[in-house]
N, C-alpha and C positions, 0 to 999 in steps of 0.2 A: 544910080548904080550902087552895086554891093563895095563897102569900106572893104578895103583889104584884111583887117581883122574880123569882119565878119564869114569870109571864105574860108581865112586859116579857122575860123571857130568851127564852119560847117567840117571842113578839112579835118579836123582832129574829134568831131563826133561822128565821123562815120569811120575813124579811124577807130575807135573804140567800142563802135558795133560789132566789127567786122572781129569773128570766130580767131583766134590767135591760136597755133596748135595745141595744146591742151585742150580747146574746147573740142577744138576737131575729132583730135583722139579720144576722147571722153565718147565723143556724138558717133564715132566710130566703133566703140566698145557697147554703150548701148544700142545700136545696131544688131550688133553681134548678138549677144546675151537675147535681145530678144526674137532674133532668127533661130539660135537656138531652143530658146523656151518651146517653141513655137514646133518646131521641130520633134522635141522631146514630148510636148504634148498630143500628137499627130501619131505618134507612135504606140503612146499609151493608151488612148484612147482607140486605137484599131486590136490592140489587143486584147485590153478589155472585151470590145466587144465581140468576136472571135471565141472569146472564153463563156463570156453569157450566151451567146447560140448555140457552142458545144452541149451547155449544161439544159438550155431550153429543150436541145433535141432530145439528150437522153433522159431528163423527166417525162416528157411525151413519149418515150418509144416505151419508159417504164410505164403510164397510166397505162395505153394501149394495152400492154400485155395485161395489167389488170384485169383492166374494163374484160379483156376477149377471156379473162378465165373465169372470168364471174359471171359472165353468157356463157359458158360454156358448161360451168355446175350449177347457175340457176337451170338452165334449158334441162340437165340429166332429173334434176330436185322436180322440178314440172311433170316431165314423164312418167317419174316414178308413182306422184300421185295417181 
């Protein structure tokens, strides 16, 4: 059987495992912080993209008109020949 000093020895290393409030709070804050980060980044990143398909559409709707006025004064520059 276990010496009675060898219990109080397991007894007091699992007593100094064990999270003492500071560690708790700490483990509690980083938590937090990175629910937040997390958060903040989720945010940014939807807007971001949001911002580059606004800009995708209206460079496309700008070629478009291009393209269609450059068919439309090649096409007149053709007949005229």
């Amino acid at each position: 059987m276990d010496a009675p000093d060898s219990t109080e020895s397991r007894a007091n290393t699992l007593r100094a495992m064990m999270p003492t409030g500071g560690h708790l709070l700490a483990l509690l804050v980083l938590l937090g912080t990175l629910v937040l980060v997390f958060v903040a980044w989720r945010y940014a990143r939807d807007r971001e993209v949001r911002s580059a398909e606004v800009e995708f559409v209206a460079t496309t709707v700008e070629v478009t008109d291009l393209l269609r006025q450059r068919l439309v004064n090649d096409g007149v520059y053709i007949l005229r020949k």
